[in-house]
HTML snippet that shows the backbone in 3Dmol.js (N, CA, C, O; Angstrom):
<script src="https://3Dmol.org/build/3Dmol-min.js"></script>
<div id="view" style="width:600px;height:400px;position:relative"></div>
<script>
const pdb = `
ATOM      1  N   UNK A   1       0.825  -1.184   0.000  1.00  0.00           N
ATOM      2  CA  UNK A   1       0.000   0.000   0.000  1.00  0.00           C
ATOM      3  C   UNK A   1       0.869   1.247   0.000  1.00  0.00           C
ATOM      4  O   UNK A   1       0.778   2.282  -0.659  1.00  0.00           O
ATOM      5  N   UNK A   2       1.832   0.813   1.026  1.00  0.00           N
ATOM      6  CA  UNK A   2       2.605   2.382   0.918  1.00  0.00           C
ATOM      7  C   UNK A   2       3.496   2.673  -0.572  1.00  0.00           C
ATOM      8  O   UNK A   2       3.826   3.752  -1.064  1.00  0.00           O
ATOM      9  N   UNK A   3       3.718   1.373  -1.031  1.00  0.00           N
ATOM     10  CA  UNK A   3       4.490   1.493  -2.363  1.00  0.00           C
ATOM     11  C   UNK A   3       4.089   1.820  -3.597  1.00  0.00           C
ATOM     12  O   UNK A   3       4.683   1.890  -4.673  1.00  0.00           O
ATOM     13  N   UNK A   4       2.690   2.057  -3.178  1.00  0.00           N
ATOM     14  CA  UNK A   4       1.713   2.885  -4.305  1.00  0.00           C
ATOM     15  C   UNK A   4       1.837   4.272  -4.848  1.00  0.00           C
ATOM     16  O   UNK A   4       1.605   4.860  -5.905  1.00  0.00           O
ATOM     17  N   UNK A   5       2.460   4.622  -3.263  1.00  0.00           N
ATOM     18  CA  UNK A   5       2.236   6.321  -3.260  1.00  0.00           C
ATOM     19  C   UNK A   5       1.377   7.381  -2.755  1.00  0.00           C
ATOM     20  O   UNK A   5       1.556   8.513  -2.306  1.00  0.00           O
ATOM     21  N   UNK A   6       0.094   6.401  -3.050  1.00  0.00           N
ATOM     22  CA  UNK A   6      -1.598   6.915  -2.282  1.00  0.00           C
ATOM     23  C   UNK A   6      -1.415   7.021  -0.879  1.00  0.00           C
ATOM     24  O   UNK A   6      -1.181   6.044  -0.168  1.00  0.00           O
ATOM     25  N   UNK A   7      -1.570   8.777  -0.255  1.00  0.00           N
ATOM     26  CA  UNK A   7      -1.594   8.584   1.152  1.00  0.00           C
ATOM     27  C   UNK A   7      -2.843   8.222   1.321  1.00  0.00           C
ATOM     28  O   UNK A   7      -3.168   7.544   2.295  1.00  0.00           O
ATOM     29  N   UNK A   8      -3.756   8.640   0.359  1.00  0.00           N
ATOM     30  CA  UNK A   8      -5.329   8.488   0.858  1.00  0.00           C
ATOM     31  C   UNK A   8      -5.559   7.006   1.374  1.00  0.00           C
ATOM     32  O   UNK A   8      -6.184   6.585   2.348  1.00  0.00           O
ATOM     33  N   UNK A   9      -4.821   6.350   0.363  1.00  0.00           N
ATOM     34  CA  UNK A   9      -4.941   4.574   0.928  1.00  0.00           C
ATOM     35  C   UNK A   9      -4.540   4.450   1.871  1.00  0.00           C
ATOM     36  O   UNK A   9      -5.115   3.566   2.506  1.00  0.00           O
ATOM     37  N   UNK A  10      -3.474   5.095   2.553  1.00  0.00           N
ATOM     38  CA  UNK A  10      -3.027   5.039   3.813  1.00  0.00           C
ATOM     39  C   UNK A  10      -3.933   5.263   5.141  1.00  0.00           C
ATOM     40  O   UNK A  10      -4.078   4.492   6.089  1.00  0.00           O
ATOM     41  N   UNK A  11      -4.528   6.614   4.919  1.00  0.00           N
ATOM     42  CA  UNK A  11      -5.474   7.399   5.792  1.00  0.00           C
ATOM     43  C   UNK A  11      -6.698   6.037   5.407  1.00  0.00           C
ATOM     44  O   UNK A  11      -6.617   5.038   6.122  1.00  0.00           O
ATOM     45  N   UNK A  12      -7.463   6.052   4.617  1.00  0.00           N
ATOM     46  CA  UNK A  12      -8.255   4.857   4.796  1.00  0.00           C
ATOM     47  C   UNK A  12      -8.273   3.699   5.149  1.00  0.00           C
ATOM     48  O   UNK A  12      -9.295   3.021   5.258  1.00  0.00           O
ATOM     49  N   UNK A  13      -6.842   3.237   5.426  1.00  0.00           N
ATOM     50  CA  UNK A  13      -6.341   1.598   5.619  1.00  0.00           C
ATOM     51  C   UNK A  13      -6.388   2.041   7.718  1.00  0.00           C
ATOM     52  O   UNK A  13      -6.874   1.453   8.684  1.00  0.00           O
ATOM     53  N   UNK A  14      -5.806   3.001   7.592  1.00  0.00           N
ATOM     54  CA  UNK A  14      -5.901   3.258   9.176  1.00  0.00           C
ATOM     55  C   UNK A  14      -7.332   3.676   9.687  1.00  0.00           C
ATOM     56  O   UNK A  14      -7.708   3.399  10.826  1.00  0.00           O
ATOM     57  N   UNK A  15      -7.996   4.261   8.905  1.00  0.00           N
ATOM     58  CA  UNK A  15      -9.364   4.846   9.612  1.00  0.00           C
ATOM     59  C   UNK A  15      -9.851   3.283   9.748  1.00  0.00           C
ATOM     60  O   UNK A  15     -10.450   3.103  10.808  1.00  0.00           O
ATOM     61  N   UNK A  16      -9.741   2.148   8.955  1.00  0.00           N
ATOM     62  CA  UNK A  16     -10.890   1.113   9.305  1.00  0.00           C
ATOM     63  C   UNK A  16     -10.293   0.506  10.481  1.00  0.00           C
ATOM     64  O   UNK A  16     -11.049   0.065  11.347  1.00  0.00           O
ATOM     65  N   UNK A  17      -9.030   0.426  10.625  1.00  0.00           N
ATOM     66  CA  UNK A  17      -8.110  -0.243  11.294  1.00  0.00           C
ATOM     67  C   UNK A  17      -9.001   0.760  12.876  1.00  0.00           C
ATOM     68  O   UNK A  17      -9.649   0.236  13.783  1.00  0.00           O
ATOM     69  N   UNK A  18      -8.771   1.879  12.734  1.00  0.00           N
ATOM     70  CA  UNK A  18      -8.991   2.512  14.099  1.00  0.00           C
ATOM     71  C   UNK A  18     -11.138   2.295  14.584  1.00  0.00           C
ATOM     72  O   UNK A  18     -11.641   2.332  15.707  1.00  0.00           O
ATOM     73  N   UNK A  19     -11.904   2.074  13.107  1.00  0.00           N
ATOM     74  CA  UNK A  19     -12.970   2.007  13.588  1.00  0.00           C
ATOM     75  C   UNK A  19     -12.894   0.464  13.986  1.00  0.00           C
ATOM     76  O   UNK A  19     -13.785   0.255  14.810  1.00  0.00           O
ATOM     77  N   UNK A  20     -12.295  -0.495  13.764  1.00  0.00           N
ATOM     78  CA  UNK A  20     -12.729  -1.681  14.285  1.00  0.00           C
ATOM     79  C   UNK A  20     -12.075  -1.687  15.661  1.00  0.00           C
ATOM     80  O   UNK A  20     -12.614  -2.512  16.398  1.00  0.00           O
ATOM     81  N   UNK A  21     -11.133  -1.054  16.197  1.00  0.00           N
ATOM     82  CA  UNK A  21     -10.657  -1.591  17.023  1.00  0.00           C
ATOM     83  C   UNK A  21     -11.594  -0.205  18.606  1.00  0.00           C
ATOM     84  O   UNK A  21     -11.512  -0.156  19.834  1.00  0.00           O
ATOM     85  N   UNK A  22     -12.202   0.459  17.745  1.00  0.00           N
ATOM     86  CA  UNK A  22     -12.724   1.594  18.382  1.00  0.00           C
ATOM     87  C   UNK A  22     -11.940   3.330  18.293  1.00  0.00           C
ATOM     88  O   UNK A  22     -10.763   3.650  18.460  1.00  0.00           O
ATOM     89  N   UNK A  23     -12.822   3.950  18.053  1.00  0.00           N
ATOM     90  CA  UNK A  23     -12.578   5.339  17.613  1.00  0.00           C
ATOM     91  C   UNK A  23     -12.095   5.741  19.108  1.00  0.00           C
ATOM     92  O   UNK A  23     -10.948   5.981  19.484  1.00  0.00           O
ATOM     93  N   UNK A  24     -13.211   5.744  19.796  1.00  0.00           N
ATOM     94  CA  UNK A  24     -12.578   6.754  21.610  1.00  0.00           C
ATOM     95  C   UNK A  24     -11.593   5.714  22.008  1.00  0.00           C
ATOM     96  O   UNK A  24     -10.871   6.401  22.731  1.00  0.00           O
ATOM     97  N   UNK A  25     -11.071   4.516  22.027  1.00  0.00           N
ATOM     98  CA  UNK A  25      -9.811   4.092  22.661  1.00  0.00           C
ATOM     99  C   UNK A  25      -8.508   4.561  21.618  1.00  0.00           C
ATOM    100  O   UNK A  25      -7.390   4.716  22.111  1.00  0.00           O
ATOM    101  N   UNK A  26      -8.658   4.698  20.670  1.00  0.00           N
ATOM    102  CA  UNK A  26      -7.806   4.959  19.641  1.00  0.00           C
ATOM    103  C   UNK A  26      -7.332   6.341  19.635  1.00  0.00           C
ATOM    104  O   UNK A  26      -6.119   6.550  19.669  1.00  0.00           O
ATOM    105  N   UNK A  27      -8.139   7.267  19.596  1.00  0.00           N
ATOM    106  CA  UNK A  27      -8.187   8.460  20.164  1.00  0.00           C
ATOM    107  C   UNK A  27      -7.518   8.659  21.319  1.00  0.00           C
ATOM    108  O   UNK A  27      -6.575   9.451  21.337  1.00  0.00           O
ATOM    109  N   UNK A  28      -7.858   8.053  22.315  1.00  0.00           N
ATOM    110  CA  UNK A  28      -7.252   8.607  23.374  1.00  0.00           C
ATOM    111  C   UNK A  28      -5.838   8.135  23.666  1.00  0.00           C
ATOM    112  O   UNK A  28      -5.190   8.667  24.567  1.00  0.00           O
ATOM    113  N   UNK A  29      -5.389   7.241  22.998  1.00  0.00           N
ATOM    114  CA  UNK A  29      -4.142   6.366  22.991  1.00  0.00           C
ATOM    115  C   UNK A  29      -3.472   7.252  22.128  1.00  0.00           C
ATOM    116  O   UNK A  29      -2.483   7.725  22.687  1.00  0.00           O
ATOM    117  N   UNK A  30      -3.617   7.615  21.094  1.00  0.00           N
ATOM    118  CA  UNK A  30      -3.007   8.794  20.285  1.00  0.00           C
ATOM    119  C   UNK A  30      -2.703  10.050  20.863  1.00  0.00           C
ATOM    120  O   UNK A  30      -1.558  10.469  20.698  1.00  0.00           O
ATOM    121  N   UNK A  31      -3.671  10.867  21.640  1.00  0.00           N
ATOM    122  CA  UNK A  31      -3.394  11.775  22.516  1.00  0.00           C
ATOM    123  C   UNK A  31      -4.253  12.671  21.012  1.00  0.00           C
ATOM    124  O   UNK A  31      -3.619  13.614  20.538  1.00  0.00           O
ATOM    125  N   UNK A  32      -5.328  12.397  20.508  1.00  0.00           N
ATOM    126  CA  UNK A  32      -6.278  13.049  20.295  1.00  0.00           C
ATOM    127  C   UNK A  32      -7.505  13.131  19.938  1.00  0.00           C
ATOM    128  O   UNK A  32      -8.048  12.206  19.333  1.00  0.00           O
ATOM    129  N   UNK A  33      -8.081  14.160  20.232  1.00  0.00           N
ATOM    130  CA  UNK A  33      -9.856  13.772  20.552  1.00  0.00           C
ATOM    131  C   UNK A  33     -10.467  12.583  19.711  1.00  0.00           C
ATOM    132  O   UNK A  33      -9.756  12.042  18.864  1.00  0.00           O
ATOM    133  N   UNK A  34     -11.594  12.217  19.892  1.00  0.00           N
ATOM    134  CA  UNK A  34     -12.356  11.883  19.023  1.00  0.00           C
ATOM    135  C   UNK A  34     -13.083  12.247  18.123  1.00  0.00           C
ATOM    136  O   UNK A  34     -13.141  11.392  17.239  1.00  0.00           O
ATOM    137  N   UNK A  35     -13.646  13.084  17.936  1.00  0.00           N
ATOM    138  CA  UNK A  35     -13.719  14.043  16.768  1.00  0.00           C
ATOM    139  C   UNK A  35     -12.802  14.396  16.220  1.00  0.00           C
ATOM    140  O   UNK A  35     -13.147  14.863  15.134  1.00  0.00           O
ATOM    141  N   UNK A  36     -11.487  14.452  16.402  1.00  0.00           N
ATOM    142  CA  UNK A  36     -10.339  15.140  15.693  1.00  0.00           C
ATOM    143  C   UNK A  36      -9.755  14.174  14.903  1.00  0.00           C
ATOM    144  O   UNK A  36      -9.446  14.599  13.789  1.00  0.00           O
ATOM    145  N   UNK A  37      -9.413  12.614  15.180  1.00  0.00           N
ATOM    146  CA  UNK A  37      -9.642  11.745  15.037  1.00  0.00           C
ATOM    147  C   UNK A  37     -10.701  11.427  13.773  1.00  0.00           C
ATOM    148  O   UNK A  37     -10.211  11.410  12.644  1.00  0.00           O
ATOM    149  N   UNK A  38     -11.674  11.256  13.880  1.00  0.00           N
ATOM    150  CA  UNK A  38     -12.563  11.260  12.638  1.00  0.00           C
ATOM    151  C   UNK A  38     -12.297  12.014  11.433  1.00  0.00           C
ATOM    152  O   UNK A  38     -12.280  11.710  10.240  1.00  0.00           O
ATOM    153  N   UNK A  39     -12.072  13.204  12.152  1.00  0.00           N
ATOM    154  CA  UNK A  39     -11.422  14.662  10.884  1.00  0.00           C
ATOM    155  C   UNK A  39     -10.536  14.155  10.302  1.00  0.00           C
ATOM    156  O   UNK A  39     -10.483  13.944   9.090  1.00  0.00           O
ATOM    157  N   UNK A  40      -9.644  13.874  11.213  1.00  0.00           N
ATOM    158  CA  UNK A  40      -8.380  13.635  10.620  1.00  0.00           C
ATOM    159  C   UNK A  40      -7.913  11.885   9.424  1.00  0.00           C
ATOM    160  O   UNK A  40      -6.844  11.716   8.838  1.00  0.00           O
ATOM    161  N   UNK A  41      -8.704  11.244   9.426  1.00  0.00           N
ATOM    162  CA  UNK A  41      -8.867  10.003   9.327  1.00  0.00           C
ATOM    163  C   UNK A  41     -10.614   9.828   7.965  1.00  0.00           C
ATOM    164  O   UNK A  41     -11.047   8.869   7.325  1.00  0.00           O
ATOM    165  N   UNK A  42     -11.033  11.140   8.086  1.00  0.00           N
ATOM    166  CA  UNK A  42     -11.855  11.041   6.807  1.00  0.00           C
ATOM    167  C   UNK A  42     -11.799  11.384   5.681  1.00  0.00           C
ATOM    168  O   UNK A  42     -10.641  11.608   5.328  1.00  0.00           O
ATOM    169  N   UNK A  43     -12.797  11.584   4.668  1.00  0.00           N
ATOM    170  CA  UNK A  43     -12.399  11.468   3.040  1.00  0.00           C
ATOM    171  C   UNK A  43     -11.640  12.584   3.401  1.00  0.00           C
ATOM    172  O   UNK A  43     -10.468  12.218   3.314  1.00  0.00           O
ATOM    173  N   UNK A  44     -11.686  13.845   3.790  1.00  0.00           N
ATOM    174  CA  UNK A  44     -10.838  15.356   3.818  1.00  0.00           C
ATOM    175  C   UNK A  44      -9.858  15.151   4.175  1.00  0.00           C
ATOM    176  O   UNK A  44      -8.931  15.698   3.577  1.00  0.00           O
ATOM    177  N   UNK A  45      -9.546  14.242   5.356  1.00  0.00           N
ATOM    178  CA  UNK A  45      -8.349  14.376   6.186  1.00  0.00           C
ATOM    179  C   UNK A  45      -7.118  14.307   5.431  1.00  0.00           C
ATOM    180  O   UNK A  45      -6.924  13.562   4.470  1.00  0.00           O
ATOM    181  N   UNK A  46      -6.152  15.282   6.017  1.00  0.00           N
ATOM    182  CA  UNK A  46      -5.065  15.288   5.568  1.00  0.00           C
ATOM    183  C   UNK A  46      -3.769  15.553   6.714  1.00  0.00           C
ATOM    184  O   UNK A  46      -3.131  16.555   7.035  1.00  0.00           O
ATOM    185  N   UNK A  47      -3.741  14.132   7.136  1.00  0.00           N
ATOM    186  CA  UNK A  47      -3.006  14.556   8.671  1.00  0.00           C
ATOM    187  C   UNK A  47      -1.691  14.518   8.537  1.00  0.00           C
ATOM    188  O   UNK A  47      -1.121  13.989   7.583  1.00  0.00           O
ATOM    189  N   UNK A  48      -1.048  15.162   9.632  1.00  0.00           N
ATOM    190  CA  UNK A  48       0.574  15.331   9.349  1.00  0.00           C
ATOM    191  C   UNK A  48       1.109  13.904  10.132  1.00  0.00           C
ATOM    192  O   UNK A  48       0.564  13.393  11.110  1.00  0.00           O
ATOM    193  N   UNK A  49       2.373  13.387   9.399  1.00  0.00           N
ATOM    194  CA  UNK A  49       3.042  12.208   9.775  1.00  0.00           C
ATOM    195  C   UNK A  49       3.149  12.199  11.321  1.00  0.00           C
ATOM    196  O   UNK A  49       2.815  11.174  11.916  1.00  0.00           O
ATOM    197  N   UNK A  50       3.430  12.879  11.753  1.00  0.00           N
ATOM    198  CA  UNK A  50       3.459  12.730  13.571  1.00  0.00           C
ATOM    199  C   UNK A  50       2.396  12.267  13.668  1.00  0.00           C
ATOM    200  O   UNK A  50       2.328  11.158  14.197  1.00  0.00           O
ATOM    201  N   UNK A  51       1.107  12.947  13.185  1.00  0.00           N
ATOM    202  CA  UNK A  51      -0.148  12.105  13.791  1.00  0.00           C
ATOM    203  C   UNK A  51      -0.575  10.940  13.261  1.00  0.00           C
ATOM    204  O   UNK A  51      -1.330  10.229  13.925  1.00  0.00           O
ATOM    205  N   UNK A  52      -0.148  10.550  11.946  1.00  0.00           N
ATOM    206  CA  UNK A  52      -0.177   9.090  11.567  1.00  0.00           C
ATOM    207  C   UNK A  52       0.530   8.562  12.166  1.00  0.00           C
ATOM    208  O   UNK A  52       0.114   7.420  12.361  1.00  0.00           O
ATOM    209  N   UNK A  53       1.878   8.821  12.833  1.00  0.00           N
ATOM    210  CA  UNK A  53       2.580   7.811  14.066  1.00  0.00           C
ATOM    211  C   UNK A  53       2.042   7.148  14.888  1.00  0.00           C
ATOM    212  O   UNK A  53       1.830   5.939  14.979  1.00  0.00           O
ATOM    213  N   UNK A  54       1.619   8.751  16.055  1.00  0.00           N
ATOM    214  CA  UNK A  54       0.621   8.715  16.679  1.00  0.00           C
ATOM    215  C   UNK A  54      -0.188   7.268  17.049  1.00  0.00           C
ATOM    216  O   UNK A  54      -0.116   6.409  17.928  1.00  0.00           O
ATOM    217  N   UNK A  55      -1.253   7.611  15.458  1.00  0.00           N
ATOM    218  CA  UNK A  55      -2.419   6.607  15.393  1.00  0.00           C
ATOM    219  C   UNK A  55      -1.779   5.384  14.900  1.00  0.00           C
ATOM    220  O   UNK A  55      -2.553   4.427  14.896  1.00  0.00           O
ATOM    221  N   UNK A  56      -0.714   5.158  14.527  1.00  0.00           N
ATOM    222  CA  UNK A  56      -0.089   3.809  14.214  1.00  0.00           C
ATOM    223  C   UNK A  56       0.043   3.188  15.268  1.00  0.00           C
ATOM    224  O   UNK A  56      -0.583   2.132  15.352  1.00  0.00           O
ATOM    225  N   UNK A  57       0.867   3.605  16.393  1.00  0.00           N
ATOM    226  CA  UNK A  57       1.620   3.273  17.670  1.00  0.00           C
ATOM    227  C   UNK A  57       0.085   2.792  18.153  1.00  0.00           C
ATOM    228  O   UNK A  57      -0.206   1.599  18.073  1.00  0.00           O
ATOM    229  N   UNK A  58      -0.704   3.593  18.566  1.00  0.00           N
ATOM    230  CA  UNK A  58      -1.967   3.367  19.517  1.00  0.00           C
ATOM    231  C   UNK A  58      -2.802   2.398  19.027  1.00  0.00           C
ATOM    232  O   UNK A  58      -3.427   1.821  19.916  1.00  0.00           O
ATOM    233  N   UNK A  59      -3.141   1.828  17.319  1.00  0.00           N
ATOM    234  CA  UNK A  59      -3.721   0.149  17.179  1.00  0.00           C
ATOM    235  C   UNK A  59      -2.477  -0.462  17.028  1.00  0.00           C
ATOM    236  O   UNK A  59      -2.462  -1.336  16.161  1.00  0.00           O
ATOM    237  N   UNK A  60      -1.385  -0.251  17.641  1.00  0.00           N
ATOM    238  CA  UNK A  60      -0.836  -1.732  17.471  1.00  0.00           C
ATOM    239  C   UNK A  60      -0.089  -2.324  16.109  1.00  0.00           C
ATOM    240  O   UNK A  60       0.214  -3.509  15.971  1.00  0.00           O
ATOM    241  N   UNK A  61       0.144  -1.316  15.162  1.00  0.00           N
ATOM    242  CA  UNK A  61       0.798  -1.344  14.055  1.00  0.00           C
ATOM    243  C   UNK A  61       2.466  -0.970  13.955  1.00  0.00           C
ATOM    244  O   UNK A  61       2.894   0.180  14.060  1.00  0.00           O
ATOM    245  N   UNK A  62       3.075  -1.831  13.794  1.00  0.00           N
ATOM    246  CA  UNK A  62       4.367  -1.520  13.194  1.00  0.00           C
ATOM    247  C   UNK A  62       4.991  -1.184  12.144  1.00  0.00           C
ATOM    248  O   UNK A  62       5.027  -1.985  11.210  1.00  0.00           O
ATOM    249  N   UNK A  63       5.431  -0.317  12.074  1.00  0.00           N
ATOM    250  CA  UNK A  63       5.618   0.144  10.748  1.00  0.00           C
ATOM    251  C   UNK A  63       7.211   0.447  10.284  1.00  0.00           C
ATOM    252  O   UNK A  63       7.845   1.467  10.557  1.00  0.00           O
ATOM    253  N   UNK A  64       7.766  -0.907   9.380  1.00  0.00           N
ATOM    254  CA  UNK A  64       9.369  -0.669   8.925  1.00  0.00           C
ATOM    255  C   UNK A  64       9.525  -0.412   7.529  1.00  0.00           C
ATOM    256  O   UNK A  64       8.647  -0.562   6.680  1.00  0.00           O
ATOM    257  N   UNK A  65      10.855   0.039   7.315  1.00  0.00           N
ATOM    258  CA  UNK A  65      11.005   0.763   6.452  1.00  0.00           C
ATOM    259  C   UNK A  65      12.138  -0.315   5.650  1.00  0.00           C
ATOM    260  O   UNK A  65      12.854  -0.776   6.539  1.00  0.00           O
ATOM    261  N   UNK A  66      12.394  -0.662   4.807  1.00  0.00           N
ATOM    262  CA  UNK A  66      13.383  -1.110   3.709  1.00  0.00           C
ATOM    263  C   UNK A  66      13.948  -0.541   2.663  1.00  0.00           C
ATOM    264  O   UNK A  66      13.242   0.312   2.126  1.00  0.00           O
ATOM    265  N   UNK A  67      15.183  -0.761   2.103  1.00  0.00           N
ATOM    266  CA  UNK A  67      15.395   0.272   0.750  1.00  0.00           C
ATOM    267  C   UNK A  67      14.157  -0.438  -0.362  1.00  0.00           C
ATOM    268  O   UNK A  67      13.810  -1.619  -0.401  1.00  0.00           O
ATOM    269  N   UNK A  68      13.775   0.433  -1.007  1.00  0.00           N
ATOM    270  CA  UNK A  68      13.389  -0.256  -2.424  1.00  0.00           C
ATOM    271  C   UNK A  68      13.424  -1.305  -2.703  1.00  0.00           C
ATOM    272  O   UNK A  68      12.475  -2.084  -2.619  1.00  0.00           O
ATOM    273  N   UNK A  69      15.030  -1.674  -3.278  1.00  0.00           N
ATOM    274  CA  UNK A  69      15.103  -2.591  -3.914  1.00  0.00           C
ATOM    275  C   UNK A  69      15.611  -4.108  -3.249  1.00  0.00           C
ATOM    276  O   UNK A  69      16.177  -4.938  -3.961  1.00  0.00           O
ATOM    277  N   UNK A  70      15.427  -4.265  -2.301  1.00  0.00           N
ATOM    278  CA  UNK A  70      15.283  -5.387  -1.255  1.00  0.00           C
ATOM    279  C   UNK A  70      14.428  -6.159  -1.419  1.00  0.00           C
ATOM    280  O   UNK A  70      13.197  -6.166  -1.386  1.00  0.00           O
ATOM    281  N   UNK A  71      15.414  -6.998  -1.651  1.00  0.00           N
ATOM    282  CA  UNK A  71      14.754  -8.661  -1.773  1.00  0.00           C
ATOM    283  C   UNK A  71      13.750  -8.890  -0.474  1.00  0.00           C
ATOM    284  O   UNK A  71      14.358  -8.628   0.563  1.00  0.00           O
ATOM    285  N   UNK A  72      12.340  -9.320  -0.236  1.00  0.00           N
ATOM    286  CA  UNK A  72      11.881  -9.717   0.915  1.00  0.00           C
ATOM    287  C   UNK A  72      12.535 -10.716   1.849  1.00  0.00           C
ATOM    288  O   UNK A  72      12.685 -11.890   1.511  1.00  0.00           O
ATOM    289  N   UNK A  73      12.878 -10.302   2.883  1.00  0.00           N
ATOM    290  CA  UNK A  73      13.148 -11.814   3.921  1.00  0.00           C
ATOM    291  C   UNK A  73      12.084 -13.007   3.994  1.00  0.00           C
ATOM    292  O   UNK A  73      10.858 -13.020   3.894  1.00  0.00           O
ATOM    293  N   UNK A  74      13.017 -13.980   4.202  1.00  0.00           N
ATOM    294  CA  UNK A  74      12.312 -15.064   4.007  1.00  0.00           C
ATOM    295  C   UNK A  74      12.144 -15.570   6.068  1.00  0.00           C
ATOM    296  O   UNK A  74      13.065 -15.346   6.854  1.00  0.00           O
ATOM    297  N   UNK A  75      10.856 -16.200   6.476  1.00  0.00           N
ATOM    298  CA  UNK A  75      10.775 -16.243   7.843  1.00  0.00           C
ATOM    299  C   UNK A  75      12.290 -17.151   8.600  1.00  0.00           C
ATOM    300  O   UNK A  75      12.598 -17.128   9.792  1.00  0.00           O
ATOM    301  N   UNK A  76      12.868 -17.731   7.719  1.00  0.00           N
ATOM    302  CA  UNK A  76      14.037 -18.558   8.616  1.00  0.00           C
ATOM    303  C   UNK A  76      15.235 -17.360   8.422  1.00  0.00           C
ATOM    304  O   UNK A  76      15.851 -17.184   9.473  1.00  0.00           O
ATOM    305  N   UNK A  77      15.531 -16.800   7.689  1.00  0.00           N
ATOM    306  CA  UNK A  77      16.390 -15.458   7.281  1.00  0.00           C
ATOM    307  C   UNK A  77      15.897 -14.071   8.705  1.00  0.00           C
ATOM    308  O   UNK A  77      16.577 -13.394   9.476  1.00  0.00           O
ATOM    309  N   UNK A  78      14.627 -14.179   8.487  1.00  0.00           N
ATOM    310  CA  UNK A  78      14.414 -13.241   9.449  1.00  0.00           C
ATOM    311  C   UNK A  78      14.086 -13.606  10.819  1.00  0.00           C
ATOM    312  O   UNK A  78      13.470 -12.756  11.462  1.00  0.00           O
ATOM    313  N   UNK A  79      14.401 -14.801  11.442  1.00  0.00           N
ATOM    314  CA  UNK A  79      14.580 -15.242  12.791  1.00  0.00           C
ATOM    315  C   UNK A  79      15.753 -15.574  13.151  1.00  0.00           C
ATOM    316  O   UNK A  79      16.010 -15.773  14.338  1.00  0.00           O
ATOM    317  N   UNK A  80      16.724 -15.699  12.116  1.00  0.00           N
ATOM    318  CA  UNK A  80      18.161 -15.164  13.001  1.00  0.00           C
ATOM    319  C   UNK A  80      19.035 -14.519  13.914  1.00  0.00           C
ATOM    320  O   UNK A  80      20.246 -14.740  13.870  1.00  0.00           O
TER     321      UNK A  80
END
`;
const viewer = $3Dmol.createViewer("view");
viewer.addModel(pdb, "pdb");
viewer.setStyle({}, {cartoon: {color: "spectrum"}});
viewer.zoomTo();
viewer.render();
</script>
């Protein structure tokens, strides 16, 4: 998803992520409202990377980074 380019896919992949797991716990784990939250996380929203951290950190998402052109690890490669 992120290798698309689309932040919007981004902001939408997290808004469902945050409505299933609940908007006011998500919110408040982020350190912002619930309404702000919605704003920020709907068709308009256009939130700044701190607050996609934020809302990453608070459902429970990890989020790593690789060069480009990196071969995927394979699970016995990556339990070393």
């Amino acid at each position: 998803m992120l290798a698309d380019g689309d932040p919007a896919e981004v902001r939408d992949a997290l808004d469902l992520v945050a409505r299933a797991q609940g908007m006011s716990q998500v919110a408040e784990s982020a350190g912002v409202t619930r309404q702000g939250l919605y704003k920020t996380l709907g068709e308009n929203g256009n939130p700044e990377f701190a607050t996609v951290l934020r809302i990453i950190t608070a459902t429970g998402i990890r989020l790593t980074a690789e060069p480009a052109g990196a071969k995927p690890k394979t699970k016995a490669a990556a339990s070393r």
